[in-house]
N, C-alpha and C positions, 0 to 999 in steps of 0.2 A: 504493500500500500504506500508505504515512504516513499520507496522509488519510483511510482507513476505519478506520486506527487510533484518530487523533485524533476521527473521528465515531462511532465505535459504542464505547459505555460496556458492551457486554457483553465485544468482544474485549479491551479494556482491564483489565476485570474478573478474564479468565479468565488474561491475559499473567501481573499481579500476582501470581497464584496460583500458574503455573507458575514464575516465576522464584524465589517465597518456598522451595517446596518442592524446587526446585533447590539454593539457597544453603544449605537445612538438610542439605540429601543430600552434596553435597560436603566441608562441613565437619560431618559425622556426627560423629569421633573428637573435635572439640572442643567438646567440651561446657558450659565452661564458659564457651568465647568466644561462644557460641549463647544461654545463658541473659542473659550481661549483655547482648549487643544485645538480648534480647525487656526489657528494661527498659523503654528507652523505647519500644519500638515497641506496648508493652501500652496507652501511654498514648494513641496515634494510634488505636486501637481504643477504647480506653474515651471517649475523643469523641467518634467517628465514632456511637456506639452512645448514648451520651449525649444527642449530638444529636438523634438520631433519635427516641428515645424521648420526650423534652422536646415535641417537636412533634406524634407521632402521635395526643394526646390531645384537643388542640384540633383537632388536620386532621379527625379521625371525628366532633365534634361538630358542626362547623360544616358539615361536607363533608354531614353527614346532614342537619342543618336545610335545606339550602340545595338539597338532590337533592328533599325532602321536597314542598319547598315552590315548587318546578319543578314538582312535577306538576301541584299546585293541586286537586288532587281528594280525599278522602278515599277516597270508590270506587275509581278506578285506583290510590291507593296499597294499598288493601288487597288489589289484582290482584295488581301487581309484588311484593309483600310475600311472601303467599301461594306465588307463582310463584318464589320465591330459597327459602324454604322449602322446596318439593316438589323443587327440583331438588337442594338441600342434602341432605335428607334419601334422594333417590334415588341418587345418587356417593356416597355415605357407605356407603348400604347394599350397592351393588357390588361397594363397597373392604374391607366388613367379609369377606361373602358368599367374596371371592375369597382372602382369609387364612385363614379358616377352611377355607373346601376345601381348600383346596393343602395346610395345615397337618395337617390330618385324615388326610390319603392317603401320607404321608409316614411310611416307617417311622419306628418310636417308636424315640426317643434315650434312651439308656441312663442308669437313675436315678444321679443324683450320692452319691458317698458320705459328703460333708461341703460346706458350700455356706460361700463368702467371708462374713465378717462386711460389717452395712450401713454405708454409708456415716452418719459425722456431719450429711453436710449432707441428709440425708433424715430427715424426718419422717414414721414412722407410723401411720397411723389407726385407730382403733379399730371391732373387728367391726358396734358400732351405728349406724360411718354408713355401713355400707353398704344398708341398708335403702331403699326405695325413699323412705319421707315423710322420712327422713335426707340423701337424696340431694334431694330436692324443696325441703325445707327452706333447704339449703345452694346452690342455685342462687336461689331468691329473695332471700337474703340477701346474696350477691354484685351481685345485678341493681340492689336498690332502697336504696340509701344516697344520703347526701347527694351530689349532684354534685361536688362543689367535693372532695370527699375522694377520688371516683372520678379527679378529674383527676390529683391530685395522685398518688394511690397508684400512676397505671396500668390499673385495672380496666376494661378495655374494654367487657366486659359493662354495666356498670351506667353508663357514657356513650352505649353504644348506646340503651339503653333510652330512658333519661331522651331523649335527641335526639327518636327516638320520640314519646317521649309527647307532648313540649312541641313537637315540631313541628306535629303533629295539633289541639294546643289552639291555636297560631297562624294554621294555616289556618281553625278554624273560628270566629277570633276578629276576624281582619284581613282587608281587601281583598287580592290579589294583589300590589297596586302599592304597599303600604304601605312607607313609608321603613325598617322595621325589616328586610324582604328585600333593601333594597341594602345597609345596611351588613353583613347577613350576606356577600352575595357579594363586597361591599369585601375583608372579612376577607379568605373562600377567596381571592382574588388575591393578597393579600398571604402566605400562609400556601404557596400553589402558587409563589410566587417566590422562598418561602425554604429549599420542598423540591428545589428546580431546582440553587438554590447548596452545599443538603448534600450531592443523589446524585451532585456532580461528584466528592467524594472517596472516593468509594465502593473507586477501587481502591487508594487507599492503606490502606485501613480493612481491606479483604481480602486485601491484601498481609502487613500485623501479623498477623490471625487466622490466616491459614495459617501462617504462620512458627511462629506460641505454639501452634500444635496438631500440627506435626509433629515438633517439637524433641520431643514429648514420649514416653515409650517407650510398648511393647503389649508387653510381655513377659509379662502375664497371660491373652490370647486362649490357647485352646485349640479343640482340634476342633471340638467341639460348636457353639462359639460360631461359628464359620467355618461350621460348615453353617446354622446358623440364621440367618447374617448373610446369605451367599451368595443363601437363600430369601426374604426380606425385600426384599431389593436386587433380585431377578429379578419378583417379583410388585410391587413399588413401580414399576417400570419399564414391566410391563405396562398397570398403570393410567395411567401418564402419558404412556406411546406409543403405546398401543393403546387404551382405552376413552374417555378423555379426547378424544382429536383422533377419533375414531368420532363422541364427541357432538357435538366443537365442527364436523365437515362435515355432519350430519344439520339438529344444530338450528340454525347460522347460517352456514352453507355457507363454511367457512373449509377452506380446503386445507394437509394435513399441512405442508406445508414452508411456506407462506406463515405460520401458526398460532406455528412455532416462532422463525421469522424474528423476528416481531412481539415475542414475550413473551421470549426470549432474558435480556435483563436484567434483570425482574426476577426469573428464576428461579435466575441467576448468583447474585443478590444474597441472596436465601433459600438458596441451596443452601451460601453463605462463612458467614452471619451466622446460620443456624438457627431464624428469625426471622422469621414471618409478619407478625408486629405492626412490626417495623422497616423492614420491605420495602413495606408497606401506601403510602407516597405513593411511591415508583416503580410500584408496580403500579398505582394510580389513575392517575396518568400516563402510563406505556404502555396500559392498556385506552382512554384519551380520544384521544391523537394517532396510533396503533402500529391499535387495534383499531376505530377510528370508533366507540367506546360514549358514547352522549351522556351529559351529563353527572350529567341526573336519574337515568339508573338507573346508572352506576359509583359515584354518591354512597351509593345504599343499598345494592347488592347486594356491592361491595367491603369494605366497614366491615362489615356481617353476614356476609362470610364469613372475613374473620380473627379473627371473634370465633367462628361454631359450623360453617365449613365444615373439615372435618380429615379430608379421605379417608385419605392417608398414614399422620397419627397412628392413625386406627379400624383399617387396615389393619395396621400392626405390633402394635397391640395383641392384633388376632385370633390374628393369629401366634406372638404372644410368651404368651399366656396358656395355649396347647396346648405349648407348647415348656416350659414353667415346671410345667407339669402334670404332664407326662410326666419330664422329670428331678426331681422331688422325689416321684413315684409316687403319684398322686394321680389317682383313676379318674375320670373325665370322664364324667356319663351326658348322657342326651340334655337333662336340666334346667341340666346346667352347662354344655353347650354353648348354650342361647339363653339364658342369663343373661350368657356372656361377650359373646353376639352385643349383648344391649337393652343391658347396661352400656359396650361400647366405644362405640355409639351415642351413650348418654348422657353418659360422662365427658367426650367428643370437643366438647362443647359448652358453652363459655367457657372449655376447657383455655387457659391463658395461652399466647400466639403467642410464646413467648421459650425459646430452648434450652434441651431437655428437659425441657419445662414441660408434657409429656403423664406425667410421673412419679408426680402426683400423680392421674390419672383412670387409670395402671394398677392403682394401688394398689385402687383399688372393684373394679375388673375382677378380682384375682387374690381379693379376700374372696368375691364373690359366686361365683366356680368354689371356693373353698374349698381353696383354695391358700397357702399359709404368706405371709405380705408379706415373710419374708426373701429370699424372692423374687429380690427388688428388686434385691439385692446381685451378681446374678449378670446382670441385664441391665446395669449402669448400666459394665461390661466393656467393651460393645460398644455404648451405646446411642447417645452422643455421634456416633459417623461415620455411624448409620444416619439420624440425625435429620437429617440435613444432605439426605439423599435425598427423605427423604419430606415436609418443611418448602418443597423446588423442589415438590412435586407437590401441595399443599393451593395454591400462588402458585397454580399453574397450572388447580386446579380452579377460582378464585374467577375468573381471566380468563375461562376458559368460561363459567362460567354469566355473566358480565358480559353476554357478546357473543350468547349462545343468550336471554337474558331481553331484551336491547334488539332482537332482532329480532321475539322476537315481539309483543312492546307498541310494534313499529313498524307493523308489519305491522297490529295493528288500530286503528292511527291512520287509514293507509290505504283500510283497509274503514272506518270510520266516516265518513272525510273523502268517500269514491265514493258510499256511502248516504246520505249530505246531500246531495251535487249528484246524485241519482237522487229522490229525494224531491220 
């Protein structure tokens, strides 16, 4: 028993968690001995998160040159490219499709007669960017800035790109063997040695977050929110036990229990930290050792998907934009409903991979159904513990398609490699 302890970083994970929220539950009535321990223990999280972030921006650059530039082909990149796209875009549309029905068919919740004021630390937006060249506008301008500002600030989007781009002008500028591909992959080793040394602290990191998030009260839930949470949590669940492992045994023959076995941690670690983008080198590293994804396509199909795979987030937003409709009485026709369907789409894509950082792609969502954005004030209630659900199921879509897009750009290795020696 010790030693599956000491070898499996997800049980270790999950112990941290329960013990955190054990120690909060016992000494409940003392409160303010619970607040000064989260003193320092905020500070074992704001490291741990620190950490993580400081590296995620070179791991996706380098991680993508170097997947890029494994394939060696511009043709087969634009396959595999292509092929993360249509799978992105078809789990997305699943996720949206199934919040919306569920949500649809669900008596309507009784309009609010006064709605919480918004939070300070939300900004927002004005009715003219929710327009579509408003919305167009706003993802180019995110995508194409300096590099070196993208590193710095975070912007995953516009390091993807850029990786992208300049990887494409390097394979069509250099031999395969050129010296500038090994000290890329130099890097990845040095950069995959120093993600190995952060995810060992992973459970004391989720040990602190648990602790700092249940000390804290819910004395403002009310009903409503309980049903709509309860909804969220059941259809979030269905997509990540039931449509997700449906794809990953169709399209790379992974069996349900073997599937969860494998990705286990890092879905522990999105499910503590909220956080796609911080969870991003555990998850490259369980899809390479855990799921057998080589490493040219975990390189590009992992880094594209913590930047525009978001089944989860699309999926609560479907949710949360009928639920927001209907309590502030706001009639939904058929035109508000596929503008919330193309906007959760849309916003779900470079939505920043960091807790509750889909708040800002609800906001387009709730202008375009034409829904007040104070909105906002009434999900941001409950929206922190659901985020944690549906952040495990965006980890766990971007593992599937890893392992469904490496099979089948093996599988026509295969058939290429049998039509050479038949030829």
């Amino acid at each position: 028993m010790g030693n599956m302890i000491r070898q499996s970083l997800a049980i270790q994970i999950i112990i941290a968690a329960l013990f955190a929220w054990l120690i909060t539950g016992i000494f409940s009535e003392q409160r303010e001995l619970l607040f000064t321990v989260n003193e320092p223990l905020s500070l074992i999280k704001t490291l741990y998160i620190g950490l993580l972030k400081s590296i995620v921006g070179l791991m996706v650059l380098f991680s993508l040159i170097e997947g890029i530039s494994n394939i060696g082909s511009i043709v087969k990149l634009k396959k595999v490219g292509m092929l993360t796209l249509a799978f992105y875009m078809f789990t997305t549309t699943i996720a949206i499709v199934l919040g919306l029905g569920a949500a649809l068919m669900m008596p309507e919740w009784a309009p609010l007669s006064s709605a919480p004021p918004v939070s300070d630390n939300i900004n927002l937006i004005d009715s003219d960017s929710a327009s579509g060249l408003a919305i167009t506008s706003k993802l180019i301008g995110m995508a194409l800035i300096n590099p070196i500002s993208a590193l710095s600030s975070g912007n995953l989007l516009a390091i993807v790109v850029f990786a992208i781009i300049f990887s494409i002008a390097l394979i069509a500028a250099l031999p395969q063997n050129h010296p500038v591909f090994e000290v890329v992959r130099g890097v990845n080793k040095g950069i995959s040695t120093l993600v190995n040394g952060i995810v060992r602290l992973a459970p004391f990191a989720v040990f602190a977050i648990v602790f700092d998030f249940t000390i804290e009260p819910n004395d403002a839930l009310f009903s409503q929110l309980f049903e709509f949470a309860a909804l969220v949590f059941v259809l979030t669940m269905i997509h990540g036990l039931v449509v997700l492992p449906a794809i990953a045994r169709l399209g790379a023959g992974i069996k349900f229990g073997t599937l969860f076995k494998a990705i286990s941690a890092p879905m522990s670690m999105a499910f503590a930290t909220s956080s796609s983008s911080a969870t991003l080198p555990l998850t490259i590293k369980t899809a390479r050792e855990k799921l057998g994804v080589s490493d040219s396509t975990s390189s590009i199909v992992l880094p594209l998907g913590a930047v525009m795979n978001m089944d989860g987030t699309a999926l609560f937003e479907g949710v949360a934009a009928v639920f927001l409709a209907q309590l502030f009485g706001v009639d939904l026709s058929t035109t508000g409903i596929v503008m919330i369907f193309i906007m959760a789409m849309v916003s779900s894509v470079g939505a920043p991979g960091m807790p509750s950082g889909s708040m800002s792609g609800m906001q387009l969502v709730l202008l375009a159904a034409g829904i007040p954005l104070e909105a906002i004030a009434v999900l941001l209630i409950i929206e922190r513990p659901l985020d944690t659900f549906r952040t495990a199921v965006n980890v766990q879509g971007d593992l599937v398609a890893s392992a469904v897009i490496d099979r089948i750009v093996g599988e026509e290795k295969q058939y290429q490699a049998v039509k050479a020696q038949l030829s």
